[in-house]
N, C-alpha and C positions, 0 to 999 in steps of 0.2 A: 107226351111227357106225363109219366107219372104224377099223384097228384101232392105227392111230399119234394119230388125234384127240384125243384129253388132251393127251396129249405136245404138238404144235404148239399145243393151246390156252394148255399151259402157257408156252411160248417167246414166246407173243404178249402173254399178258398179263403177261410179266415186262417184255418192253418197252414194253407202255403205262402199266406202274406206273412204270418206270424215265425214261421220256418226259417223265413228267408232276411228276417229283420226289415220288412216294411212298415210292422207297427209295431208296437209294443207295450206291455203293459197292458192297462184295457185302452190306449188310444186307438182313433182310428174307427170309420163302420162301414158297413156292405149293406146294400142293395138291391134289389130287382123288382122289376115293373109285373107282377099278372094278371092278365087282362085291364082292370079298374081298380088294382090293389095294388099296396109294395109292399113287401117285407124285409123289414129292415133290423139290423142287430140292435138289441135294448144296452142301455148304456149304461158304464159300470163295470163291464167283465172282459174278461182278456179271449180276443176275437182266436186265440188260437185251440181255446179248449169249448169252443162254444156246444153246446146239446139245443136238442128241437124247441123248448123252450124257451130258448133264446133270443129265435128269432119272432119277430112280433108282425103283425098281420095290420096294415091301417091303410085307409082310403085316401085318395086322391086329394080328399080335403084334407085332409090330417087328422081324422076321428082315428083314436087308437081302440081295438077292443080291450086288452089287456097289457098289463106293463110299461114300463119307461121307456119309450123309445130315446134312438142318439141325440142327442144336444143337437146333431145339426140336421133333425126331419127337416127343418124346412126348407133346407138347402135341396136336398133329395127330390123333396115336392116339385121344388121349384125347377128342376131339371127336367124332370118327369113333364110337366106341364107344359115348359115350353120347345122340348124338343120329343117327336114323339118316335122317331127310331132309337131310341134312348131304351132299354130295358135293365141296365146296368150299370151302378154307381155305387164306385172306391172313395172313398176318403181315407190316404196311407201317410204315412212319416218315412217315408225311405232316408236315411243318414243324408246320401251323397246327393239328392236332389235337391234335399233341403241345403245343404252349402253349396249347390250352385243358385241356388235360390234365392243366397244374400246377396248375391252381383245378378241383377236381370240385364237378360245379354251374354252373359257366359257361358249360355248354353248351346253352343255351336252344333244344329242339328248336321250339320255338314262334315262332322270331324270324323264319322266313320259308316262307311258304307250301306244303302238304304236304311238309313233312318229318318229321313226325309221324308221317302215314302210313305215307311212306317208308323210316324209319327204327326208327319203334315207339320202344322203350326201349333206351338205353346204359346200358352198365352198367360204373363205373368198379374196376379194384382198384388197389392198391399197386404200386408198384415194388418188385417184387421179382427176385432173381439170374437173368438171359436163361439160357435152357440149365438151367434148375433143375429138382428135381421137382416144388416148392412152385408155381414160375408157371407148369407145366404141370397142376397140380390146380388153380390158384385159376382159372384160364384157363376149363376143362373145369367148374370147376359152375358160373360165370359164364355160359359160353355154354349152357347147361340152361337158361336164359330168356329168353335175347336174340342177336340175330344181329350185334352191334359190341356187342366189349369196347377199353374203351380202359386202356392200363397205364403207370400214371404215369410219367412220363419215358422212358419207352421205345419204345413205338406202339401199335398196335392190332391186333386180331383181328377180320375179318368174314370171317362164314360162308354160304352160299349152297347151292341146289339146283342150281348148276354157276359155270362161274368166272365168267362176266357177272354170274349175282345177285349175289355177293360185290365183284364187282369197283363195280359200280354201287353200292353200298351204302359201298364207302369214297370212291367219288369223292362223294356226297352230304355226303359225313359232312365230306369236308375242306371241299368247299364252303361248307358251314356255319361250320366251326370258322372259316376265313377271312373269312367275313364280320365273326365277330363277332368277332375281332382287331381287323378291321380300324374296327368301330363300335366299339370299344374307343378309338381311336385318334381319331379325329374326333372324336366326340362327348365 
């Protein structure tokens, strides 16, 4: 790996998340694990025009060198820390998962073909305060058994072995929640 690669990966998938209406505005932030570092998007700006500056460079403990990192490092941290094939972590607002997200349970990983596989087990919490400790703890032992946590009215967390797995894992994830909006709706 090149030694900028995170970094351009991050820039890229801020704008295929942002492309695709997974976040918007500046919500939402990416990261990834390198080596004893993360870099993570600084908070404030819209993840789909992001440049190299933007992403910021902090340790393990949460010493930052430069910039404002996301309201939720410690959520980041805390994933990082406690799962160590962990190299990748979305925090997105997809529309359609967040309204399946007001009914926990209405997410029928069963309603179309391998997604099950694909997805394993969601694991919902509460809405709790964005930037908090509390949804940076409830986030961090949530994600100790599943790779998508979804947070009531808020959005989601999916984790990954780099930013594709995570990234692939929320595009399945809305897919899903979409569909069944959307059979919600017809049927």
């Amino acid at each position: 790996m090149k030694k900028n690669d995170h970094i351009d990966q991050i820039i890229k998938t801020g704008a295929v998340l942002y492309e695709k209406n997974f976040i918007y505005a500046t919500n939402g932030n990416i990261s990834v694990r390198v080596d004893k570092n993360i870099f993570i998007t600084t908070t404030g700006l819209c993840k789909g025009e992001l440049k190299p500056k933007d992403i910021l460079k902090v340790d393990l403990n949460g010493k930052v060198i430069k910039g404002e990192p996301s309201i939720e490092l410690h959520m980041h941290l805390g994933i990082y820390k406690s799962r160590k094939d962990v190299n990748a972590v979305i925090l997105a607002h997809p529309l359609f998962t967040n309204l399946i997200g007001i009914q926990p349970g209405a997410l029928n990983l069963g309603a179309l073909p391998n997604m099950e596989k694909n997805l394993k087990d969601v694991d919902f919490i509460s809405n709790i305060k964005p930037g908090s400790v509390q949804l940076a703890k409830a986030v961090t032992e949530a994600i100790k058994k599943n790779d998508i946590v979804v947070i009531h009215r808020y959005g989601c967390v999916t984790v990954g072995t780099d930013l594709y797995d995570a990234r692939y894992k929320l595009e399945r994830l809305e897919y899903l929640a979409k569909f069944l909006v959307f059979k919600q709706i017809i049927f």
